[in-house]
N, CA, C and O atoms as a GROMACS GRO file, in nm:
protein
  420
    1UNK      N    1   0.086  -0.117   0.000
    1UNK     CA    2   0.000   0.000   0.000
    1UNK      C    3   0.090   0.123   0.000
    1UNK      O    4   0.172   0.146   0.089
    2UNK      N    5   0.067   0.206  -0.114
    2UNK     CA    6   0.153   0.370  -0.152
    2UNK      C    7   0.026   0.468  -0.090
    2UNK      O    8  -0.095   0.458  -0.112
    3UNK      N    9   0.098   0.570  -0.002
    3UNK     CA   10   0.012   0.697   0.033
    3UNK      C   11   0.019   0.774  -0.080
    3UNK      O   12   0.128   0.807  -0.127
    4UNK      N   13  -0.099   0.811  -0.134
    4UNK     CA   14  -0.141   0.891  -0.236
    4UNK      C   15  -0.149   1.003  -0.228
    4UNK      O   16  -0.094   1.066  -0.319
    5UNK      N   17  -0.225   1.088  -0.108
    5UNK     CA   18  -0.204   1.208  -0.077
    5UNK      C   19  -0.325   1.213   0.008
    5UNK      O   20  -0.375   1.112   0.057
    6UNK      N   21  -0.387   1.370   0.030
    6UNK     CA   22  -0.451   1.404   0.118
    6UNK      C   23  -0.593   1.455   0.009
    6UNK      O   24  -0.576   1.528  -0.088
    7UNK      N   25  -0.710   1.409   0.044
    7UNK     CA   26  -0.842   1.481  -0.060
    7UNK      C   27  -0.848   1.585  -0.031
    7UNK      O   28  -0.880   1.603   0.087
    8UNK      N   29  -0.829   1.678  -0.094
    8UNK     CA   30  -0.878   1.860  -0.099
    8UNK      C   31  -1.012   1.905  -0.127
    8UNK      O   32  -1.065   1.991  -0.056
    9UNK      N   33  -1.074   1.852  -0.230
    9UNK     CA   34  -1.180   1.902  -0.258
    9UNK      C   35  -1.261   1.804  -0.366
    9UNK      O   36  -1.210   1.745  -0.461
   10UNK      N   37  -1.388   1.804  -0.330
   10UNK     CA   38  -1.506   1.685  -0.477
   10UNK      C   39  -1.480   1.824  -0.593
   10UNK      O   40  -1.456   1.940  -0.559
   11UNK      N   41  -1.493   1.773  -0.734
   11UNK     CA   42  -1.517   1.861  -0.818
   11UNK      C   43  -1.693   1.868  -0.860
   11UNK      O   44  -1.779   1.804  -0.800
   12UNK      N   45  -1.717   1.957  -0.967
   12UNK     CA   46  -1.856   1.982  -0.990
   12UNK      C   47  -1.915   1.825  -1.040
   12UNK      O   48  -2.029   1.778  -1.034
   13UNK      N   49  -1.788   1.768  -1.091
   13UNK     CA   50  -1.841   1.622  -1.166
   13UNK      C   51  -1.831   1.538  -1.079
   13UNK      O   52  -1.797   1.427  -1.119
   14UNK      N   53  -1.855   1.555  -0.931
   14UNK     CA   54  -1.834   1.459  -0.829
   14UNK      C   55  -1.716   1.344  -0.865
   14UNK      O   56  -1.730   1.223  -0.883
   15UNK      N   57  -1.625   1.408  -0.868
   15UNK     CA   58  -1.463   1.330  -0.880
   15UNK      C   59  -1.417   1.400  -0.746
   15UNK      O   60  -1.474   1.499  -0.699
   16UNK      N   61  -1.283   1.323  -0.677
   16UNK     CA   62  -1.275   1.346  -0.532
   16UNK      C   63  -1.107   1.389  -0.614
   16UNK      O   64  -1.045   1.319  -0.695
   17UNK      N   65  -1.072   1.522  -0.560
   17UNK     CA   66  -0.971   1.588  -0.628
   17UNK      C   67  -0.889   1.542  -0.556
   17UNK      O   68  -0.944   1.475  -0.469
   18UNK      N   69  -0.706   1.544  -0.539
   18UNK     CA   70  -0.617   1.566  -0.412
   18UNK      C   71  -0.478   1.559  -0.484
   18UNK      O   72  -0.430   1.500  -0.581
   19UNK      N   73  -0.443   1.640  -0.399
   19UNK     CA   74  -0.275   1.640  -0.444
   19UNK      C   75  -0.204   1.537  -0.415
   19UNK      O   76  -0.212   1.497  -0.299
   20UNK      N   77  -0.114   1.464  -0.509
   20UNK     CA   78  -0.040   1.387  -0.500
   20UNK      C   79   0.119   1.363  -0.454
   20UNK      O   80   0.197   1.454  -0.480
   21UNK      N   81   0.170   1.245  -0.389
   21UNK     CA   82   0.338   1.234  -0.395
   21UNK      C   83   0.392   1.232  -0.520
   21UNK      O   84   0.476   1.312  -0.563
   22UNK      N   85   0.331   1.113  -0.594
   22UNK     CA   86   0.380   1.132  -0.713
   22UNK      C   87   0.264   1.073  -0.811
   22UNK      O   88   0.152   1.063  -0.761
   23UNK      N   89   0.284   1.029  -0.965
   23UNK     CA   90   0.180   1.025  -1.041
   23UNK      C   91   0.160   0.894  -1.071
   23UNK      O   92   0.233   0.825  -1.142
   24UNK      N   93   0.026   0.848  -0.999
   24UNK     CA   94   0.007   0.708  -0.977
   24UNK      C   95  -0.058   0.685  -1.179
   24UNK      O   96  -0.065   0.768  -1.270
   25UNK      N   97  -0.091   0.544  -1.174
   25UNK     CA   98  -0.128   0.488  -1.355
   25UNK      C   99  -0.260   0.531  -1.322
   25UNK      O  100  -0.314   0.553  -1.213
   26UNK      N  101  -0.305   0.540  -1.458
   26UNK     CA  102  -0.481   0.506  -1.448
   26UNK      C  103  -0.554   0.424  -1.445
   26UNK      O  104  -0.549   0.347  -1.541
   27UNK      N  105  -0.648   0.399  -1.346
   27UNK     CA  106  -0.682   0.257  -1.310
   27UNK      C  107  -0.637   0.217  -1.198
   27UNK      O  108  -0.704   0.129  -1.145
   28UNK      N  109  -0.529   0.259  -1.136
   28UNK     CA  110  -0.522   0.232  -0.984
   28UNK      C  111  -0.625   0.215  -0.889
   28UNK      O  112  -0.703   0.307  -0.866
   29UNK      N  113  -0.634   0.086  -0.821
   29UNK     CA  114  -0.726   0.105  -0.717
   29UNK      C  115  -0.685   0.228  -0.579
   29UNK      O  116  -0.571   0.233  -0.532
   30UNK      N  117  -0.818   0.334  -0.523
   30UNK     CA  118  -0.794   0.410  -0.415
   30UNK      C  119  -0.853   0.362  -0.305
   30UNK      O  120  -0.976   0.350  -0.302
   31UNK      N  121  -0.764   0.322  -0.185
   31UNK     CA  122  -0.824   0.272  -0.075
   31UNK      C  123  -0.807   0.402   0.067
   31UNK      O  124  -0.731   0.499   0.072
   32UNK      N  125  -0.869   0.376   0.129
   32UNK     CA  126  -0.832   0.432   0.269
   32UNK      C  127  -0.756   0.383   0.361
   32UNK      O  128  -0.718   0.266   0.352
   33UNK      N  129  -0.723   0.458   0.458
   33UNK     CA  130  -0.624   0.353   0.541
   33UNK      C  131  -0.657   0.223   0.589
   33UNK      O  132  -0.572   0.134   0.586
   34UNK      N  133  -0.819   0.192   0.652
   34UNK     CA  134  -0.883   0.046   0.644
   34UNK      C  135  -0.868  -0.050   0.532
   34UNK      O  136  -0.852  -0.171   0.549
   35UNK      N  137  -0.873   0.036   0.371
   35UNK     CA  138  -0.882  -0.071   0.341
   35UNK      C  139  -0.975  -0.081   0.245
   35UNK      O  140  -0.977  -0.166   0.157
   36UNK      N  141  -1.065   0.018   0.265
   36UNK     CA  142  -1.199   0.010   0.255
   36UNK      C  143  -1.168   0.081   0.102
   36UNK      O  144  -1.099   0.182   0.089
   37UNK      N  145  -1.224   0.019   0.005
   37UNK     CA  146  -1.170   0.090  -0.148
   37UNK      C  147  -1.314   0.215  -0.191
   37UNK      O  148  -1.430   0.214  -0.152
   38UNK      N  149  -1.256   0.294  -0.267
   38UNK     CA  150  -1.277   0.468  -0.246
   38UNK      C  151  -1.374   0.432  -0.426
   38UNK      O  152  -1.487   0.455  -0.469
   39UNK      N  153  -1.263   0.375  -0.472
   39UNK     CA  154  -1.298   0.407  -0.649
   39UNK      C  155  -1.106   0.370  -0.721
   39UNK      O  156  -1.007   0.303  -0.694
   40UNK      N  157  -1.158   0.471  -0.823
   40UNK     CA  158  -1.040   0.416  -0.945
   40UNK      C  159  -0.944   0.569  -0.965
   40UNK      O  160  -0.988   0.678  -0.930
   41UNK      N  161  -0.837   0.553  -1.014
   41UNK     CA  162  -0.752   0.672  -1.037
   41UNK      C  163  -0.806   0.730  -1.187
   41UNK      O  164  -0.773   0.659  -1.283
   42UNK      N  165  -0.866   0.821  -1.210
   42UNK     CA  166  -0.927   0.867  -1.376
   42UNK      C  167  -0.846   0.956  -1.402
   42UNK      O  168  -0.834   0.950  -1.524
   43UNK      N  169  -0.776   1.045  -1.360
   43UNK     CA  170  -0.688   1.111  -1.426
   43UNK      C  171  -0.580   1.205  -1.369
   43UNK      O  172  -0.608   1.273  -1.271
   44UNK      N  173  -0.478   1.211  -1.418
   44UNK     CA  174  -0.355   1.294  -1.350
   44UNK      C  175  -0.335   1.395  -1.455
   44UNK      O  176  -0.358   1.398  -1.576
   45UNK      N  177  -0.288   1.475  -1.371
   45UNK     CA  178  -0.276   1.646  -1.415
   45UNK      C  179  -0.216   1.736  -1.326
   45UNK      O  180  -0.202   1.725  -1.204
   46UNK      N  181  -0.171   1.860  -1.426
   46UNK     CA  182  -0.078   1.928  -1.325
   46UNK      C  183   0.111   1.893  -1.356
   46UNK      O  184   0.174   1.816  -1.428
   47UNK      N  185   0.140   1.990  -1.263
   47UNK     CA  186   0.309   2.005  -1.273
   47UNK      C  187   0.344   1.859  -1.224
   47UNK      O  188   0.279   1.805  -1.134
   48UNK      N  189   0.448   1.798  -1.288
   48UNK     CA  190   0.542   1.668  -1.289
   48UNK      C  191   0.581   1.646  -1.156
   48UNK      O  192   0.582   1.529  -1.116
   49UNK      N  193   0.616   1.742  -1.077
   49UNK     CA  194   0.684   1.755  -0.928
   49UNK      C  195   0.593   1.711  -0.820
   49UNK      O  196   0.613   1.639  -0.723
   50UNK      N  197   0.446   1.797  -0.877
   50UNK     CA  198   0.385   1.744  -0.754
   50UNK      C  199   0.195   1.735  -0.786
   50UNK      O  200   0.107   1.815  -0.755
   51UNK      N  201   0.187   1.589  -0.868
   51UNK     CA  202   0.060   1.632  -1.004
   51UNK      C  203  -0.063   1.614  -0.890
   51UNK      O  204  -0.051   1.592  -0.770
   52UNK      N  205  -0.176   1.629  -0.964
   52UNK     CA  206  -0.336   1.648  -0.909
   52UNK      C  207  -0.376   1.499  -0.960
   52UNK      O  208  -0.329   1.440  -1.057
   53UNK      N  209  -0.468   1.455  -0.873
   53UNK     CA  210  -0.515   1.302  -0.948
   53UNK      C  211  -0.678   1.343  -0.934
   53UNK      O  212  -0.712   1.407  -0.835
   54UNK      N  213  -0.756   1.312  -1.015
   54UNK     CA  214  -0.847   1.304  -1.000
   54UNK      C  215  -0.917   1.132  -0.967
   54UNK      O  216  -0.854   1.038  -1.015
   55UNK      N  217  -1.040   1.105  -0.887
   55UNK     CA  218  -1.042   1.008  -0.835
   55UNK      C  219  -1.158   0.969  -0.853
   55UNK      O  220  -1.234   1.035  -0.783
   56UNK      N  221  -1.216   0.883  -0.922
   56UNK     CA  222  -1.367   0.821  -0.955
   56UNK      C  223  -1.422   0.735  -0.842
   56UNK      O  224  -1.389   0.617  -0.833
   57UNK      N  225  -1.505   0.794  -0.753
   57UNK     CA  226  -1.529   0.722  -0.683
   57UNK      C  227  -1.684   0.617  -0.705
   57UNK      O  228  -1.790   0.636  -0.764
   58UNK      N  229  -1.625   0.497  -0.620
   58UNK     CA  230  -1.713   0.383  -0.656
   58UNK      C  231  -1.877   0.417  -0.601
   58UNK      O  232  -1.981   0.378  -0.654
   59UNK      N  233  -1.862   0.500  -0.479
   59UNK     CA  234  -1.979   0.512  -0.423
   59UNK      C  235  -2.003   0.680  -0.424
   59UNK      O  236  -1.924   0.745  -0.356
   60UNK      N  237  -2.116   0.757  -0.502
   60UNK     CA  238  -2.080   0.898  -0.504
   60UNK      C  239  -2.139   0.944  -0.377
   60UNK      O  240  -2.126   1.066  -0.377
   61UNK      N  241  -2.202   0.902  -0.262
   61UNK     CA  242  -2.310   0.909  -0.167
   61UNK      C  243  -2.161   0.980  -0.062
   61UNK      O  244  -2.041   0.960  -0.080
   62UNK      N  245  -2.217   1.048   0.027
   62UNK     CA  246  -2.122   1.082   0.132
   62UNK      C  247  -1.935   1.121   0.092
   62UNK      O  248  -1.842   1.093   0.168
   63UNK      N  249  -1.921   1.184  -0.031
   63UNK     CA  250  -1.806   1.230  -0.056
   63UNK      C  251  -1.755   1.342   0.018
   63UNK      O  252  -1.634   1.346   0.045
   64UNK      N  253  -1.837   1.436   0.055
   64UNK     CA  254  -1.780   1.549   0.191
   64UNK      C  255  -1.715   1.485   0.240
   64UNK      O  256  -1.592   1.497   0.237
   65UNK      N  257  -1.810   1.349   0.335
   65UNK     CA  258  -1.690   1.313   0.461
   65UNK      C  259  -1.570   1.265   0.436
   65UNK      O  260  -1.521   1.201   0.529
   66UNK      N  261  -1.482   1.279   0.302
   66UNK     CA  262  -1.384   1.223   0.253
   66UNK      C  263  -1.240   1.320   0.238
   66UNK      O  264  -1.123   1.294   0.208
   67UNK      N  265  -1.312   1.439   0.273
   67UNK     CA  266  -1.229   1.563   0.213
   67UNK      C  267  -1.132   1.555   0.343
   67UNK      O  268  -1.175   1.575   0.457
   68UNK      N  269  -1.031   1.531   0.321
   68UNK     CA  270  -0.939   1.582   0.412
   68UNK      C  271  -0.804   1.460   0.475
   68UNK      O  272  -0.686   1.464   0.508
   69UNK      N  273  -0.916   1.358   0.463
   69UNK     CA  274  -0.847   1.210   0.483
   69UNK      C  275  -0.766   1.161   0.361
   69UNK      O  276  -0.797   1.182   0.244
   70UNK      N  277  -0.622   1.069   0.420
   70UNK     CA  278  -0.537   1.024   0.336
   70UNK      C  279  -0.565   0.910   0.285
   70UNK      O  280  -0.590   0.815   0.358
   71UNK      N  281  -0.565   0.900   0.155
   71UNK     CA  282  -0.632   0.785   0.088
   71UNK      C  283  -0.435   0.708   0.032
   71UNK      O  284  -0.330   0.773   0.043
   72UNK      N  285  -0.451   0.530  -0.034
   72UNK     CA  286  -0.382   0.488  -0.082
   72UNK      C  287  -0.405   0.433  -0.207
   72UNK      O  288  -0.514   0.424  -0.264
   73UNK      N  289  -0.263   0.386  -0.258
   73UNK     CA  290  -0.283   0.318  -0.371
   73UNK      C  291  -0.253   0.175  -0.317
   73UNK      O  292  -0.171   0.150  -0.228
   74UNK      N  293  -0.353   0.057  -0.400
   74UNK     CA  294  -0.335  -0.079  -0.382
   74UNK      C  295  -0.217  -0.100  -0.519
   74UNK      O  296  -0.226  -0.056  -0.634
   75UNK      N  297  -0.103  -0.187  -0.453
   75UNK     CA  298  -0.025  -0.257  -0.568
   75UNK      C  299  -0.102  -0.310  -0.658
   75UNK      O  300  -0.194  -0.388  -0.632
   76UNK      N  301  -0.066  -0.265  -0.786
   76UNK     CA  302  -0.156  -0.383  -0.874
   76UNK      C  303  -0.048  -0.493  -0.905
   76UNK      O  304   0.074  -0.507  -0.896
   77UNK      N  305  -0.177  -0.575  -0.952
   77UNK     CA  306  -0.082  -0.708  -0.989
   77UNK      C  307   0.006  -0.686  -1.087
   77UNK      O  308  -0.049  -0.633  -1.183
   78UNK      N  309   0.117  -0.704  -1.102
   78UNK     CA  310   0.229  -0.717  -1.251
   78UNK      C  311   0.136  -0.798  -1.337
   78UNK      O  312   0.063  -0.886  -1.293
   79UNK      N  313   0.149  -0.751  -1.497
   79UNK     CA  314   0.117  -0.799  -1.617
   79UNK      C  315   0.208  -0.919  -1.677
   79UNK      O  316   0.319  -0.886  -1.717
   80UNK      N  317   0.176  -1.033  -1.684
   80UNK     CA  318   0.266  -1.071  -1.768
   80UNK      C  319   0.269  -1.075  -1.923
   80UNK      O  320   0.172  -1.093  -1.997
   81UNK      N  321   0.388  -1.057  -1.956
   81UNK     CA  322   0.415  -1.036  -2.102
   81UNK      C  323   0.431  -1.141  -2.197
   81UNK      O  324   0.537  -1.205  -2.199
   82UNK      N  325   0.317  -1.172  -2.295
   82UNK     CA  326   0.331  -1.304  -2.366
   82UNK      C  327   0.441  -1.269  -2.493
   82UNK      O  328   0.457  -1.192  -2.587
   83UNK      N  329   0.494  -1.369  -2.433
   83UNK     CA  330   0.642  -1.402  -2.557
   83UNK      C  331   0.574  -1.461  -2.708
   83UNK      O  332   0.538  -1.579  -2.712
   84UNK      N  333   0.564  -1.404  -2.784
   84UNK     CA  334   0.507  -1.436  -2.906
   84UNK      C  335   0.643  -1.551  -2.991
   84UNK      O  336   0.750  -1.510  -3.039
   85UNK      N  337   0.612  -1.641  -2.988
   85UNK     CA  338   0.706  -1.696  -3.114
   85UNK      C  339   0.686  -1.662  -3.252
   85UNK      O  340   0.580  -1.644  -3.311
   86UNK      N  341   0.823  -1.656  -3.301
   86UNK     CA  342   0.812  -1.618  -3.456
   86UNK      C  343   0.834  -1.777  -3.519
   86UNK      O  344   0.894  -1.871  -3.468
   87UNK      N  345   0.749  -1.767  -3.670
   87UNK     CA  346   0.795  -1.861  -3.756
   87UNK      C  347   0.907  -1.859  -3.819
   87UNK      O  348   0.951  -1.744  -3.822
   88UNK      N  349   0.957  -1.914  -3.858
   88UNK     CA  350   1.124  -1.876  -3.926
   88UNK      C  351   1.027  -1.878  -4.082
   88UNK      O  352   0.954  -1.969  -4.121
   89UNK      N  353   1.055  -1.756  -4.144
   89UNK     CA  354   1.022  -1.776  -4.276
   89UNK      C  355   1.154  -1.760  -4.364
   89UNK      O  356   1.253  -1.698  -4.324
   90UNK      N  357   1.147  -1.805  -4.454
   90UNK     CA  358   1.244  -1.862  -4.563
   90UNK      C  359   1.212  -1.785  -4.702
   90UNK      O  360   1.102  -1.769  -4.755
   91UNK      N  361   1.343  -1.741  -4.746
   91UNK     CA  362   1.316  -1.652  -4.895
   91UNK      C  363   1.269  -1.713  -4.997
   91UNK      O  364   1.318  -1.825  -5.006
   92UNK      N  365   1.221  -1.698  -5.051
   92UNK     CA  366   1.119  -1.768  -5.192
   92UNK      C  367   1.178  -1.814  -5.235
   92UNK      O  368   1.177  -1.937  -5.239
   93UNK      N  369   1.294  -1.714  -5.314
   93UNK     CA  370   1.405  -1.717  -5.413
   93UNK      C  371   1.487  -1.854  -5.383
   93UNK      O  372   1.516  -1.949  -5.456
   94UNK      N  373   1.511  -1.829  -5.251
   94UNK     CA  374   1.598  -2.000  -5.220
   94UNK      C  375   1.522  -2.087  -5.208
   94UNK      O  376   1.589  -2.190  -5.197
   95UNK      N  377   1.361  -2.120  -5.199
   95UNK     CA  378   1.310  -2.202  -5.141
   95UNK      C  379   1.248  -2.294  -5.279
   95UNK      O  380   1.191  -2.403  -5.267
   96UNK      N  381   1.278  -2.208  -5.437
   96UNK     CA  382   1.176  -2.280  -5.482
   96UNK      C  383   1.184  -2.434  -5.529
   96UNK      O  384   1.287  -2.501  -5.542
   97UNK      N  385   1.112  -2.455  -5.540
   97UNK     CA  386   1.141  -2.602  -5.558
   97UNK      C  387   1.231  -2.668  -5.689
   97UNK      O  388   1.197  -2.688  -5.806
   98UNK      N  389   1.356  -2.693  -5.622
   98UNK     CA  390   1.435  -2.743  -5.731
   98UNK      C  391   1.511  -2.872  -5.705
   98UNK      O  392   1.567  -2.904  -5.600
   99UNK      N  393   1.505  -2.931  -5.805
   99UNK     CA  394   1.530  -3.060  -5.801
   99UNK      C  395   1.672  -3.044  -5.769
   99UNK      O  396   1.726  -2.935  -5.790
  100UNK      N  397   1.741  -3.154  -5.714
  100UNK     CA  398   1.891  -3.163  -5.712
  100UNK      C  399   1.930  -3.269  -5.868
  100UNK      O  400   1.885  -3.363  -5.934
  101UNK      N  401   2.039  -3.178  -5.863
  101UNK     CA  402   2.144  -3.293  -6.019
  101UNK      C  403   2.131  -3.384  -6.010
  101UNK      O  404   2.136  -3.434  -5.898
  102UNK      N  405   2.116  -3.435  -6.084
  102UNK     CA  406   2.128  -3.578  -6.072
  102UNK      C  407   2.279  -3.617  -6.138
  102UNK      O  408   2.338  -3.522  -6.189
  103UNK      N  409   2.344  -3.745  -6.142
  103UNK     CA  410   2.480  -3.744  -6.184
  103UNK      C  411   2.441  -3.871  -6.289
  103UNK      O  412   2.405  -3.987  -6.270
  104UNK      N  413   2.462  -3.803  -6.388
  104UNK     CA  414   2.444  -3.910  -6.462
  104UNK      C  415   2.625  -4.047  -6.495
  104UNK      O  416   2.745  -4.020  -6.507
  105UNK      N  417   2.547  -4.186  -6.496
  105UNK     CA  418   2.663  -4.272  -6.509
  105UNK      C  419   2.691  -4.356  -6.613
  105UNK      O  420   2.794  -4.424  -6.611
   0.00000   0.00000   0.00000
């Protein structure tokens, strides 16, 4: 669990605003210190040093009582990366079908 920052303020689009440590992905889960999950990370903005996240919350009911409390980020799981195999393809030019010499006796 990463501390995210402190909620400052809901916006008009009922998104839960707050300044950040640093600039979490989108899609991050936001929890509280329980535990108790808030919503999703929708968007970062603002100066590189110290950006704004905006925060979609799962439940829009009772967002006041949120303003002021330090919310987190849950680790997400690592992606794994599928290794694609290649076919070996072969040049035409060498491939076409040609008989071998024959030796005549």
């Amino acid at each position: 669990m990463k501390r995210l920052g402190k909620v400052s303020h809901v916006s008009s689009h009922k998104m839960l605003i707050l300044k950040s440590e640093f600039a979490p992905r989108i899609g991050d889960t936001v929890v509280t210190k329980n535990l108790t999950e808030i919503g999703k990370v929708s968007d970062v903005f603002g100066p590189i040093s110290e950006p704004y996240v905006a925060i979609k919350p799962k439940d829009r009911t009772n967002l006041d009582s949120l303003i002021g409390q330090i919310l987190y980020i849950l680790p997400s799981p690592k992606k794994i990366k599928k290794v694609k195999l290649r076919r070996k393809t072969f040049d035409k030019k060498r491939t076409k079908n040609k008989m071998p010499r024959m030796r005549r006796s």
